[in-house]
ZANUDO-501662 format. One record per residue (C-alpha): residue number from 1; residue in three letters; chain; x, y, z. Coordinates in nm, 2 decimals, decimal comma. Layout:
  pos  code  unit       X       Y       Z
  NUM   ALA     A       X       Y       Z
...
# end
This chain:
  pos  code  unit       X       Y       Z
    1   UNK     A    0,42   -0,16    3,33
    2   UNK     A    0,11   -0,31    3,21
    3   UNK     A   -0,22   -0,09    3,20
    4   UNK     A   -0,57   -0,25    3,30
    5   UNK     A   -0,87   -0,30    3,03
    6   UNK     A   -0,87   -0,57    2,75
    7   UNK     A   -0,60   -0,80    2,68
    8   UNK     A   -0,56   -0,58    2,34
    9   UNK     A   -0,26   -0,70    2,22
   10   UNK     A   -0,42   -1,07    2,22
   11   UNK     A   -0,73   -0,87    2,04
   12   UNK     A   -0,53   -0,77    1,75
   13   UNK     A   -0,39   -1,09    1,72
   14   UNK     A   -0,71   -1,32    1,73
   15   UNK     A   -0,98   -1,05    1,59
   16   UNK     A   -0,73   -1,09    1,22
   17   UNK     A   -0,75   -1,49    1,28
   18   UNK     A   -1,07   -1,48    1,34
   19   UNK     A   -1,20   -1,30    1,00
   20   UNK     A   -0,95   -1,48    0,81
   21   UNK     A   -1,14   -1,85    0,95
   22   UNK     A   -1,47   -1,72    0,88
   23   UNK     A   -1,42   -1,58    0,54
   24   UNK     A   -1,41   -1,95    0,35
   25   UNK     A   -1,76   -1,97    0,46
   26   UNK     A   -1,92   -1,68    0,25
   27   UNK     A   -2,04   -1,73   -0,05
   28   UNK     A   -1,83   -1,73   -0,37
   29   UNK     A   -2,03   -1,58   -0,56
   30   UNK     A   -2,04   -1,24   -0,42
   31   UNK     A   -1,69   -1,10   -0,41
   32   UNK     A   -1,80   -0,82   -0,28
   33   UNK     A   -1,92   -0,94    0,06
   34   UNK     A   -1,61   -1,13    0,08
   35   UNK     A   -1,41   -0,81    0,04
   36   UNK     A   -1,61   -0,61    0,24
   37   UNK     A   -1,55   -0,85    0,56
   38   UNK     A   -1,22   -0,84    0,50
   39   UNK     A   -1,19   -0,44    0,52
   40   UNK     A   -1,41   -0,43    0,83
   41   UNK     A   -1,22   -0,72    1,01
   42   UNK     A   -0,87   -0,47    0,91
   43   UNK     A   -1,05   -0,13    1,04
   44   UNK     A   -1,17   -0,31    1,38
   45   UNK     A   -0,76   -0,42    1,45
   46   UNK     A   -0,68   -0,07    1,29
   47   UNK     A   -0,93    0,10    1,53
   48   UNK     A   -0,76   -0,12    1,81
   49   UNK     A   -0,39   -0,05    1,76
   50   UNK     A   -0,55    0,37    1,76
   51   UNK     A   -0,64    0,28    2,15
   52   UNK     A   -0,37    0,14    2,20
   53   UNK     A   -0,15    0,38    2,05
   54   UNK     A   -0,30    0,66    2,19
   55   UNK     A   -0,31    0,51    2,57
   56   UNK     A    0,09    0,43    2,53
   57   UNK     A    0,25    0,60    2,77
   58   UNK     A    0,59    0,78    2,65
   59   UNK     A    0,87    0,83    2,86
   60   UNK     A    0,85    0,48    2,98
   61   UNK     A    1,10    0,21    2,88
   62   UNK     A    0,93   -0,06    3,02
   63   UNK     A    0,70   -0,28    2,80
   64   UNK     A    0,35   -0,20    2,83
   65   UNK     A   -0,02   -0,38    2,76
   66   UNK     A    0,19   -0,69    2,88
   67   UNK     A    0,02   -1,02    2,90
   68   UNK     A    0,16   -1,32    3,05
   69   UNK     A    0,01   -1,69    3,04
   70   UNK     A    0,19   -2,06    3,06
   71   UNK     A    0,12   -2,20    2,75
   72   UNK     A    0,41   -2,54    2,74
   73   UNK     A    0,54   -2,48    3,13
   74   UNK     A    0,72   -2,84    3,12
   75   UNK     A    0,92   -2,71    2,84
   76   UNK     A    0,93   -2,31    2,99
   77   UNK     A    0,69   -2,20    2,71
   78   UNK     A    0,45   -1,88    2,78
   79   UNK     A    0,26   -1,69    2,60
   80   UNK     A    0,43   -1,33    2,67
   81   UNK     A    0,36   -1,02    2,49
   82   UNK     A    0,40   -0,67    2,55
   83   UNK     A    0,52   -0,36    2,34
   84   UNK     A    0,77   -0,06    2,41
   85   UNK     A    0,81    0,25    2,24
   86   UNK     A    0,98    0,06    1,94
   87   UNK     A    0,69   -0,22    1,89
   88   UNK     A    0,42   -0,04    1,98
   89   UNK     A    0,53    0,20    1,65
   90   UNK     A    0,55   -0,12    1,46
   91   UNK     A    0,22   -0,32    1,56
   92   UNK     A    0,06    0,02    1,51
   93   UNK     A    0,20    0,07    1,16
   94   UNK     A    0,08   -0,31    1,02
   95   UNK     A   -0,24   -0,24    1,17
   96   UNK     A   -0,26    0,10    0,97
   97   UNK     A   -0,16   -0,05    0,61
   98   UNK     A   -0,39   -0,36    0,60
   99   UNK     A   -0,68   -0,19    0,51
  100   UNK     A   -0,49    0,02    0,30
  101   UNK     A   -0,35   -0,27    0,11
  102   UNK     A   -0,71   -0,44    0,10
  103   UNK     A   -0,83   -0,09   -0,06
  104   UNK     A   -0,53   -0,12   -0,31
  105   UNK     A   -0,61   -0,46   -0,42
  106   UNK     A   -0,97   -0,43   -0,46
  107   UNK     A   -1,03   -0,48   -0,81
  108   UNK     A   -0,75   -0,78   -0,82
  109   UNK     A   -0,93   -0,97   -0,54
  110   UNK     A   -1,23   -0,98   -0,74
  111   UNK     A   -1,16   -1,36   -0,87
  112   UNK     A   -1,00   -1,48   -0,55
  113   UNK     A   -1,17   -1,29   -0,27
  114   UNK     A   -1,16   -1,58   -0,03
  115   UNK     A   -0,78   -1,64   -0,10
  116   UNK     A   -0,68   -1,27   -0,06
  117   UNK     A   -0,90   -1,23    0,22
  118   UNK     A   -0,75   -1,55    0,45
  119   UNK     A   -0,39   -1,44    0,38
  120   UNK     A   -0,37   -1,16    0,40
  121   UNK     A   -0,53   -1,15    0,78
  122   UNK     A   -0,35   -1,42    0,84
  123   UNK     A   -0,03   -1,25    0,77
  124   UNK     A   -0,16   -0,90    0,97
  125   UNK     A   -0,21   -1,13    1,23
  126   UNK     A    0,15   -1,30    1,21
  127   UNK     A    0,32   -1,00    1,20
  128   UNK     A    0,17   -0,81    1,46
  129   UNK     A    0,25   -1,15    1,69
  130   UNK     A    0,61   -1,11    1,57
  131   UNK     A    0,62   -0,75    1,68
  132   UNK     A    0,45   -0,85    2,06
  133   UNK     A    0,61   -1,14    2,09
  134   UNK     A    0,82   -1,19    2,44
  135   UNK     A    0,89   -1,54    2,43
  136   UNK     A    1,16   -1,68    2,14
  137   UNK     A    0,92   -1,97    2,10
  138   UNK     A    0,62   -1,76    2,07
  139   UNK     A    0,82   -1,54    1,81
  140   UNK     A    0,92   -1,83    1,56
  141   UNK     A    0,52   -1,94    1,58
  142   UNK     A    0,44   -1,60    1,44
  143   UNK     A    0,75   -1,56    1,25
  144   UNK     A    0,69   -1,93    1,08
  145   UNK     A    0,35   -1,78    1,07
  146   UNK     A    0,40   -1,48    0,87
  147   UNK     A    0,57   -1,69    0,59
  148   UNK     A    0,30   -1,99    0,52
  149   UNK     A    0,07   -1,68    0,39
  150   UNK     A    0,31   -1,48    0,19
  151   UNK     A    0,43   -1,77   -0,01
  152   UNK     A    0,10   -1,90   -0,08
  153   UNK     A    0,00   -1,47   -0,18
  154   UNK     A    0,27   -1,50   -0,39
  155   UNK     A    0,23   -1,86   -0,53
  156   UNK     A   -0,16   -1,85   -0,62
  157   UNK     A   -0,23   -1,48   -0,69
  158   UNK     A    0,08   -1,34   -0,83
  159   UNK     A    0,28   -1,30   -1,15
  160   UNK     A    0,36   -1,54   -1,48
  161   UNK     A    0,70   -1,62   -1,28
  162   UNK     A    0,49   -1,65   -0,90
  163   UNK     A    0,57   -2,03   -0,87
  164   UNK     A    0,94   -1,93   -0,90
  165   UNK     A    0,91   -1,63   -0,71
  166   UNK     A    0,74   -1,77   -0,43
  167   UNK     A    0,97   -2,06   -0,41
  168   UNK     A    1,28   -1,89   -0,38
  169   UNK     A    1,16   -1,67   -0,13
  170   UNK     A    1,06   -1,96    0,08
  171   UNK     A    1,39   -2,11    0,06
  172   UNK     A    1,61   -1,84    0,17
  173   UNK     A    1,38   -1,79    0,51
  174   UNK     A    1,35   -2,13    0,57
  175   UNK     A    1,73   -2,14    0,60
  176   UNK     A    1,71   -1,86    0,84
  177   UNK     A    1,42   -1,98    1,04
  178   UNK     A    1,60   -2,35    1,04
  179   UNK     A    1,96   -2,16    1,20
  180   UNK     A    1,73   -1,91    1,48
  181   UNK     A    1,54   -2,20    1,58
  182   UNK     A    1,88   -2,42    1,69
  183   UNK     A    2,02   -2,06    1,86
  184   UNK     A    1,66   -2,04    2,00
  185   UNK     A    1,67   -2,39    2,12
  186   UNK     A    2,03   -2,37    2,23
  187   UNK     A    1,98   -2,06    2,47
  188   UNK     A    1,69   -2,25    2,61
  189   UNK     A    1,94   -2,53    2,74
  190   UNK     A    2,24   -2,31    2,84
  191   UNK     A    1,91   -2,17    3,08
  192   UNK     A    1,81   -2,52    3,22
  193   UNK     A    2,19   -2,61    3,26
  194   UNK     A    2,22   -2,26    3,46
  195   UNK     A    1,89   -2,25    3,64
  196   UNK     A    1,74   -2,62    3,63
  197   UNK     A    1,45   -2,58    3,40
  198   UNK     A    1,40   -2,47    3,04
  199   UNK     A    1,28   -2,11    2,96
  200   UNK     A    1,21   -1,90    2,62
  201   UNK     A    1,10   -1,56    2,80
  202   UNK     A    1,34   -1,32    2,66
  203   UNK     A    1,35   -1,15    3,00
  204   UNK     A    1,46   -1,40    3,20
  205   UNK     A    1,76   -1,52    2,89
  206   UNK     A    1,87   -1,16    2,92
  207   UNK     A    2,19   -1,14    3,07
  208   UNK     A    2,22   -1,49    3,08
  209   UNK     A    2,61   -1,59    3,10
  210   UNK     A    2,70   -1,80    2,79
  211   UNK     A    3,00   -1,94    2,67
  212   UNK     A    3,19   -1,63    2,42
  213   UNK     A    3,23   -1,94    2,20
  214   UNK     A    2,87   -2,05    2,20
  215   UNK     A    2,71   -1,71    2,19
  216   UNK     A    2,91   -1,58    1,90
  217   UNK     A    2,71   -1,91    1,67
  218   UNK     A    2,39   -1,84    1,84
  219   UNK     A    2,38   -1,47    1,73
  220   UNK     A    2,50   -1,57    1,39
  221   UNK     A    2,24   -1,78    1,35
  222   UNK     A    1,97   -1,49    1,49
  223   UNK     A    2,18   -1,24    1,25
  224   UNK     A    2,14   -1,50    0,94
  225   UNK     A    1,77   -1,50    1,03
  226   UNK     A    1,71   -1,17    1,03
  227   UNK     A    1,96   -1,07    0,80
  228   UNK     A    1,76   -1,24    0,52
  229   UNK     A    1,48   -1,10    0,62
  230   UNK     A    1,57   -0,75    0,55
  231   UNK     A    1,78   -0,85    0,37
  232   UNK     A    2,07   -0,75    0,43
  233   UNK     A    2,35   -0,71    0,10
  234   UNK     A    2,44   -0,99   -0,02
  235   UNK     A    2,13   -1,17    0,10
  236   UNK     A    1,91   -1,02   -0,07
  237   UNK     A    1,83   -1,16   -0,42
  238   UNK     A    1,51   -1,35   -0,34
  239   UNK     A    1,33   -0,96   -0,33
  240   UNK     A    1,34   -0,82   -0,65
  241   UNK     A    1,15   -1,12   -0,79
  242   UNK     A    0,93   -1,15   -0,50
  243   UNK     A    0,84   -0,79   -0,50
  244   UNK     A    0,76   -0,81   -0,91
  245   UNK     A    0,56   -1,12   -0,87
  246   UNK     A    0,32   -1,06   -0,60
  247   UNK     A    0,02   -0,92   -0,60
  248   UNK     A   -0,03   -0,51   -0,48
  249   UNK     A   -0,13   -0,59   -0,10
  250   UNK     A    0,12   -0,79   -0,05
  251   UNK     A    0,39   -0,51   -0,21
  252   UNK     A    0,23   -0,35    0,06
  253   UNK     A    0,25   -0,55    0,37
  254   UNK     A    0,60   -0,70    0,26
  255   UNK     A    0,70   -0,34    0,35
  256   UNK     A    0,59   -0,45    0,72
  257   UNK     A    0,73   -0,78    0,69
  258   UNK     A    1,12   -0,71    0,62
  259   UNK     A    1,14   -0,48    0,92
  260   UNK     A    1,08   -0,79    1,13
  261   UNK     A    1,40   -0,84    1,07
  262   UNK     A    1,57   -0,50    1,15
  263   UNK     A    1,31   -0,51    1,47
  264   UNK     A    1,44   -0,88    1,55
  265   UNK     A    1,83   -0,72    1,54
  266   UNK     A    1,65   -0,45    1,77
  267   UNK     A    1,51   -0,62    2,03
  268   UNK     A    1,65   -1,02    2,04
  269   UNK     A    2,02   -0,87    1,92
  270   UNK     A    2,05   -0,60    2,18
  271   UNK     A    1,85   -0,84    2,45
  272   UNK     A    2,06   -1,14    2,41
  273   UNK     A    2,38   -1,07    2,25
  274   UNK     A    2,45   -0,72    2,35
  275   UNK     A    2,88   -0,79    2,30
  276   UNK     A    2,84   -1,00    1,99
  277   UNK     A    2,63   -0,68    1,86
  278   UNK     A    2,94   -0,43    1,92
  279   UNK     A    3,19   -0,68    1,76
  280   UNK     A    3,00   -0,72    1,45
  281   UNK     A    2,87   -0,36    1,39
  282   UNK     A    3,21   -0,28    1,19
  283   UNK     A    3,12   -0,60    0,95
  284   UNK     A    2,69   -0,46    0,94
  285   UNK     A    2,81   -0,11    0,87
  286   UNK     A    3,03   -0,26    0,58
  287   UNK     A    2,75   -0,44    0,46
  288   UNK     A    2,52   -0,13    0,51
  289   UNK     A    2,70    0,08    0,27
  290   UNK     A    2,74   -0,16    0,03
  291   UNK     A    2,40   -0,24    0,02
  292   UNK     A    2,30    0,18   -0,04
  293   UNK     A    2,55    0,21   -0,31
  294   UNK     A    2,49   -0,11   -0,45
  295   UNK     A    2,10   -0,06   -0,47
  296   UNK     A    2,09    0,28   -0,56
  297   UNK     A    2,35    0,18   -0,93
  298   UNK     A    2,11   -0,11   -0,99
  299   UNK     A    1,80    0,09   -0,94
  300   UNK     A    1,96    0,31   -1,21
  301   UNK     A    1,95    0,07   -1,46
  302   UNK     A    1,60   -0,10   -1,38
  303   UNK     A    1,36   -0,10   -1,69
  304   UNK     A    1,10   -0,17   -1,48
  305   UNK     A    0,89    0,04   -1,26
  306   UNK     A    0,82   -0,18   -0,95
  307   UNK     A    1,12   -0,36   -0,99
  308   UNK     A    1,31   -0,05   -0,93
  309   UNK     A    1,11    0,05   -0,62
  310   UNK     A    1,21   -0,29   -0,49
  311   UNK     A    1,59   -0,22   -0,53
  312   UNK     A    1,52    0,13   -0,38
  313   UNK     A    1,34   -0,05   -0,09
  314   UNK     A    1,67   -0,23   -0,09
  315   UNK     A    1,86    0,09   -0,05
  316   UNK     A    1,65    0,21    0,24
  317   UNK     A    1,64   -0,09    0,43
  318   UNK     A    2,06   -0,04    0,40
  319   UNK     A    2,03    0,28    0,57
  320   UNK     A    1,80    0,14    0,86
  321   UNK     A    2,09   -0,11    0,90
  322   UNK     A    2,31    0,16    0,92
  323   UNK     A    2,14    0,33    1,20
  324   UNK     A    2,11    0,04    1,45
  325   UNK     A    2,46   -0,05    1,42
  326   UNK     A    2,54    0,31    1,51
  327   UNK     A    2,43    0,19    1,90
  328   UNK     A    2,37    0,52    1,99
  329   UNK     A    2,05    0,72    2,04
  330   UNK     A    2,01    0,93    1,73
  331   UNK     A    2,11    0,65    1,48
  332   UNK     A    1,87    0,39    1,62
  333   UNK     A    1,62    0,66    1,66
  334   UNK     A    1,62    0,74    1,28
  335   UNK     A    1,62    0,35    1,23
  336   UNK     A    1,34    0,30    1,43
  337   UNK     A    1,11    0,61    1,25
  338   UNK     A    1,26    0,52    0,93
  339   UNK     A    1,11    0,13    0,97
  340   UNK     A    0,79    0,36    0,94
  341   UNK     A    0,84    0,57    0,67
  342   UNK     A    1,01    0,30    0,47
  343   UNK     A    0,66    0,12    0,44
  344   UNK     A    0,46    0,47    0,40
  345   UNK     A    0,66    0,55    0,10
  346   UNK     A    0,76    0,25   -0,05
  347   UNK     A    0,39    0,16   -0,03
  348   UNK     A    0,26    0,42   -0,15
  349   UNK     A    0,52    0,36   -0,45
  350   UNK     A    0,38    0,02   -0,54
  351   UNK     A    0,04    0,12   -0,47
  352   UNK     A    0,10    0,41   -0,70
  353   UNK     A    0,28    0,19   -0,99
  354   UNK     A   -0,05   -0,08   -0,93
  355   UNK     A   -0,28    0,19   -1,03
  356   UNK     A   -0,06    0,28   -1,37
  357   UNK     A   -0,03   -0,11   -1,48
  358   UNK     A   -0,42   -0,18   -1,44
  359   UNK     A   -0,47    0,14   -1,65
  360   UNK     A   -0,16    0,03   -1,89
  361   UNK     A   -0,12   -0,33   -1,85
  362   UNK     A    0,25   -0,26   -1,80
  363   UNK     A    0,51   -0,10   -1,59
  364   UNK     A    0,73   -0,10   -1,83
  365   UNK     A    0,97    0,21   -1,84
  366   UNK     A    0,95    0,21   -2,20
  367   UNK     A    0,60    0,14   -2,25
  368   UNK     A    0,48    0,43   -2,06
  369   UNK     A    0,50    0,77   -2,10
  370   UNK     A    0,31    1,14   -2,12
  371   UNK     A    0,08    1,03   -1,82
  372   UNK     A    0,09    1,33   -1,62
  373   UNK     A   -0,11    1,51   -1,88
  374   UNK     A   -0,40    1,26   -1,88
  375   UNK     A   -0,36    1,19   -1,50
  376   UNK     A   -0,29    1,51   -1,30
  377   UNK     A   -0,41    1,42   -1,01
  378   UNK     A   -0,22    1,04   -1,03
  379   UNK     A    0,10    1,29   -1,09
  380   UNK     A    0,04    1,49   -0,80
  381   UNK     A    0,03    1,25   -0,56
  382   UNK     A    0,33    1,03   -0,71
  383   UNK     A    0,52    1,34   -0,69
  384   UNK     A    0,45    1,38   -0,30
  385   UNK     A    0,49    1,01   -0,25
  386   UNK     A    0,84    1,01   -0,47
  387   UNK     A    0,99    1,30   -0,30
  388   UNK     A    0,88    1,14    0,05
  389   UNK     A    1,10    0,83   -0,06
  390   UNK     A    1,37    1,05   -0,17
  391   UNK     A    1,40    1,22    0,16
  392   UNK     A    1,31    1,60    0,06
  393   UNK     A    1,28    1,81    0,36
  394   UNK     A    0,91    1,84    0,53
  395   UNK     A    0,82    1,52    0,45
  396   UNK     A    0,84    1,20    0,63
  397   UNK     A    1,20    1,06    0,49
  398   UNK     A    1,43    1,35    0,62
  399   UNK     A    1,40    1,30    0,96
  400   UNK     A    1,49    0,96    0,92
  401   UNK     A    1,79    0,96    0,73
  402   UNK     A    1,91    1,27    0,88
  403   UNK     A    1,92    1,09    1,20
  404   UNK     A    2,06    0,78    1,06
  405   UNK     A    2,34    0,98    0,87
  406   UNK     A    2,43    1,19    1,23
  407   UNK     A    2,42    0,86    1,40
  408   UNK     A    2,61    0,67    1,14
  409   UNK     A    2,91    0,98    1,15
  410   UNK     A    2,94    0,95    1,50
  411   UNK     A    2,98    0,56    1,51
  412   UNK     A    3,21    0,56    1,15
  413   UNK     A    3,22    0,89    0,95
  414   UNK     A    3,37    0,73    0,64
  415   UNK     A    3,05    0,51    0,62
  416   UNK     A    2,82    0,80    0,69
  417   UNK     A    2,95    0,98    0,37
  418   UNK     A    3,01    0,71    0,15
  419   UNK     A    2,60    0,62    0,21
  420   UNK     A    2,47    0,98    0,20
  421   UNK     A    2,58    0,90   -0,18
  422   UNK     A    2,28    0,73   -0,15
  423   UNK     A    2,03    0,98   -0,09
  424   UNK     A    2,20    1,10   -0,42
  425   UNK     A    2,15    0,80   -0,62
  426   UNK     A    1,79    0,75   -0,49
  427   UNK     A    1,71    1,14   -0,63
  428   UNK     A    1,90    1,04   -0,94
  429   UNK     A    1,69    0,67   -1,04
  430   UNK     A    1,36    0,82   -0,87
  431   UNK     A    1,36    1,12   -1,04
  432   UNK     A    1,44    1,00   -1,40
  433   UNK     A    1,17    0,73   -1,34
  434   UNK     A    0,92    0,97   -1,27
  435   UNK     A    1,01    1,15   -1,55
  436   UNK     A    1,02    0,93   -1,81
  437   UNK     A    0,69    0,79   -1,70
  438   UNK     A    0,49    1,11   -1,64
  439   UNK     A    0,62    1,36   -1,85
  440   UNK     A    0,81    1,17   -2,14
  441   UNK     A    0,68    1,09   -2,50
  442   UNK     A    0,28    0,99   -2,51
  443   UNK     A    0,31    0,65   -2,52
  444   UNK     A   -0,08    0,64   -2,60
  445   UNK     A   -0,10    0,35   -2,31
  446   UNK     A   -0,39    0,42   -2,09
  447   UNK     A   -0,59    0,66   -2,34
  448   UNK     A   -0,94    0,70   -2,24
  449   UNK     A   -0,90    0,59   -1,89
  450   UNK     A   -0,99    0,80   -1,63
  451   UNK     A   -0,77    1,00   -1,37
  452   UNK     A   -0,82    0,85   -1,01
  453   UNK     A   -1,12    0,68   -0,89
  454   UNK     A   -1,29    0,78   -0,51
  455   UNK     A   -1,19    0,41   -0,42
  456   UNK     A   -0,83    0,49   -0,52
  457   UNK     A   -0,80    0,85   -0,37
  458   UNK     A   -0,94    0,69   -0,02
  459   UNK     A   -0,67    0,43   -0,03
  460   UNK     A   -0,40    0,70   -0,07
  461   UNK     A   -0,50    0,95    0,15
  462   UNK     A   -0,35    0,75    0,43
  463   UNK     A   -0,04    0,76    0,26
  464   UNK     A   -0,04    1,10    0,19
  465   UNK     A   -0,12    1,25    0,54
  466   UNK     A    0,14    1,02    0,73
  467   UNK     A    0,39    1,12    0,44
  468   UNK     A    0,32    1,52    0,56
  469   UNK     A    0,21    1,44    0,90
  470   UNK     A    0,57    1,27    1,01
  471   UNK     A    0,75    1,53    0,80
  472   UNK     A    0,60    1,83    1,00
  473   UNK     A    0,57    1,66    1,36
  474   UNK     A    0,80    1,37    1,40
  475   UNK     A    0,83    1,44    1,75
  476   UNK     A    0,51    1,31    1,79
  477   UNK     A    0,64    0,91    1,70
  478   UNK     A    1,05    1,03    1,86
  479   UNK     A    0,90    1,11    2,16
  480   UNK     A    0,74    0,75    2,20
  481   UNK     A    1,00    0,58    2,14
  482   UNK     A    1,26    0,78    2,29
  483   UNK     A    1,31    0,58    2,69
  484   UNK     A    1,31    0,22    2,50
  485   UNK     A    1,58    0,34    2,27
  486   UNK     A    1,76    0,53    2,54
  487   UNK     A    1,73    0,17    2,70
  488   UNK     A    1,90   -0,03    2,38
  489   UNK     A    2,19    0,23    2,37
  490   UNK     A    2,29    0,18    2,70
  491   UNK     A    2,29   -0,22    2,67
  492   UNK     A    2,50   -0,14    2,39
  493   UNK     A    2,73    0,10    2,61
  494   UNK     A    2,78   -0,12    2,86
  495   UNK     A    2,80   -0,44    2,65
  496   UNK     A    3,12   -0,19    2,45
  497   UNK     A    3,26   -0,13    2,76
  498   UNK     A    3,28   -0,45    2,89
  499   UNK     A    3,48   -0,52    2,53
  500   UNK     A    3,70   -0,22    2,59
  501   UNK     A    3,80   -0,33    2,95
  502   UNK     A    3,87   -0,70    2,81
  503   UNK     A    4,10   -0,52    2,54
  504   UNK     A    4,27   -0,31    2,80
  505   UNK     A    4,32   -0,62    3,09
  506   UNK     A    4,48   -0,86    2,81
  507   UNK     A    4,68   -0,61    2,68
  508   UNK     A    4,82   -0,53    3,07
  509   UNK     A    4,87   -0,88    3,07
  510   UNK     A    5,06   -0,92    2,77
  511   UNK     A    5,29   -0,64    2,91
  512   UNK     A    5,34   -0,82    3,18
  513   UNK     A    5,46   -1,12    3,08
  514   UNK     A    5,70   -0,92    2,82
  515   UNK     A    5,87   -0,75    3,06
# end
């Protein structure tokens, strides 16, 4: 189903690359220019992923805005993009935090304007291709593109450890990206040996008939990929110091980035491998409630404020897992609307902790201290943001993990209960951070410095109406994406099915040749 006008999914593609190749031609010397472009470039793709939003139609499961051109045709390349009730989410979400993130950074851009400004539109760009994408080759392009400006973010503008940081992280995807491009290149020959001529488009690979032995290594390799990407326990140490060492928009869009990766099991998993999926959801529900326990101890323990919101974005991440490898329609419902709220709180949370190290010049547990009292209005709004993250009913986390949970009891109960330990843990470490920081002993860090700027209000009053805004209607975002999901859990159903009446026809045939 694709609706007339503008090509807008193209439009918030090219309008980001477009700022981002411009802005190394303003002048140096005035920051603020620099800065300025790069907030207008974000609110024009913003104000485009609003239309779009708002002209999705619900109830649909079909992809919508679609777009269509050969790009390679001797090789089966095409540029395809379109969004469903899941992308469409997504691509609106990225579109929403860039200038957000732009806001948050404002005063740390001020010596590398042009630097901040090319990456990070760059990477709004890559992402939102990522989330479009309908062609596997079209999706590595974006998904090789998204990493290029995140590692350089991280290698040039972040922390004293930022060479290190940035390094590692590079690694670990670039063994990912190096197995999904093989599968990727794989499927696209099991297609020409089938059919006679290579193809990428996801909807023509669908249901393609591959060898069980061959399809079970290409969706390893797509579940490596995106498993990193998460990441996914245990593949997830490169985040902790990637999250310390970069710089504040890039906490913030990183948010973005790792659901690529739960999107990518969404939509390429589902798509391609639907059987593989079923067989390995025992193993990624295992993992998932490791990785909730597992975060939620370490978090505990953090001395460090932002690395603890990175093991708690650990944690949540773990519970999205969770609900897509429930494969049924409430668990990968509260996946889906918790890919949102994961970046709105977490977000928030690093936005929030940026604020407190440039008044502090630390985020150190135990250097801070006593800063509600000087603050209150910093306090207030890390209290809402905090108890968003922690799921507290009537705002945006609930409905998320409530679903997940329901989801997760129906598919495995044991799992379900052993991670709602989680939502205990995350009260436990968020809680005692917030209080130690806020209301423990004056540290005398920060005297003299004032409460919130107008700058730093605007950049959190985003944050703070989607945090109450999902909490009070999340039918609003359910609804959307309620067909597209419906259509995932019955690939899934079927694809189960199919395993169950193997099971059963080998295990007549076993009797058989007993008796």
């Amino acid at each position: 189903m694709s609706q007339g006008g503008p090509a807008i999914l193209s439009l918030l593609i090219v309008v980001p690359v477009v700022g981002a190749l411009i802005a190394p031609f303003l002048d140096r010397r005035r920051p603020g220019l620099i800065k300025g472009w790069a907030l207008v470039i974000s609110l024009l793709a913003a104000g485009l992923a609003v239309l779009m939003a708002a002209d999705f139609r619900s109830g649909f499961a079909d992809m919508q805005w679609e777009e269509h051109l050969s790009w390679l045709p001797a090789l089966g390349i095409s540029y395809h993009v379109g969004v469903d009730g899941v992308s469409v989410l997504l691509v609106a979400l990225t579109a929403f935090l860039t200038p957000v993130a732009i806001l948050a950074a404002w005063k740390e851009m001020e010596g590398r304007a042009k630097e901040y400004t090319v990456f990070l539109l760059l990477l709004e760009a890559g992402m939102i291709g990522a989330f479009v994408a309908l062609d596997l080759a079209l999706f590595f392009v974006f998904w090789e593109a998204m990493l290029i400006p995140l590692v350089l973010l991280i290698g040039v503008c972040g922390g004293e450890r930022r060479v290190y940081a940035a390094l590692k992280f590079f690694i670990y995807t670039a063994v990912g990206s190096l197995a999904m491009l093989l599968a990727i290149v794989g499927l696209a020959i099991q297609y020409k040996g089938q059919t006679g001529q290579y193809s990428f488009d996801l909807q023509q690979l669908a249901g393609m008939q591959v060898p069980p032995d061959v399809a079970f290594w290409m969706f390893i390799a797509f579940a490596v990929a995106f498993a990193i990407k998460v990441p996914v326990f245990p593949l997830h140490a490169w985040l902790p110091d990637a999250y310390t060492q970069a710089p504040t928009a890039i906490l913030v869009l990183a948010t973005m980035m790792v659901k690529v990766g739960t999107y990518g099991l969404l939509r390429f998993g589902l798509t391609l491998f639907p059987q593989q999926m079923v067989a390995a959801a025992p193993v990624f529900l295992t993992l998932g409630v490791i990785g909730v326990v597992y975060a939620g101890l370490v978090a505990i323990v953090q001395r460090d404020v932002v690395r603890l919101v990175a093991f708690s974005s650990v944690g949540h991440m773990a519970f999205i897992v969770l609900g897509i490898f429930s494969l049924n329609q409430q668990g990968i419902s509260g996946a889906t609307l918790q890919m949102l709220n994961h970046s709105i709180s977490t977000g928030g949370l690093f936005i929030l902790a940026a604020m407190v190290n440039e008044r502090t010049r630390s985020t150190r547990i135990a250097d801070l201290g006593g800063l509600a009292e000087r603050w209150p209005v910093m306090a207030a709004l890390f209290t809402l943001v905090l108890f968003s993250s922690v799921g507290l009913p009537g705002l945006n986390g609930f409905v998320g993990e409530f679903l997940i949970l329901l989801g997760t009891f129906q598919a495995e109960p044991v799992a379900a209960v052993i991670a709602g330990s989680g939502v205990v843990l995350a009260a436990v470490y968020l809680v005692w951070m917030f209080q130690r920081t806020m209301h423990g002993a004056d540290s005398g860090r920060g005297a003299g410095t004032r409460d919130l700027s107008g700058r730093e209000v605007l950049t959190l009053i985003p944050i703070v109406a989607m945090v109450v805004w999902i909490g009070l209607f999340p039918t609003t975002l359910l609804g959307k994406m309620e067909a597209s999901v419906g259509t995932l859990v019955i690939q899934a159903q079927k694809a189960a099915q199919v395993q169950t009446d193997g099971r059963a026809a080998a295990a007549l045939s076993q009797f058989q040749v007993d008796r």
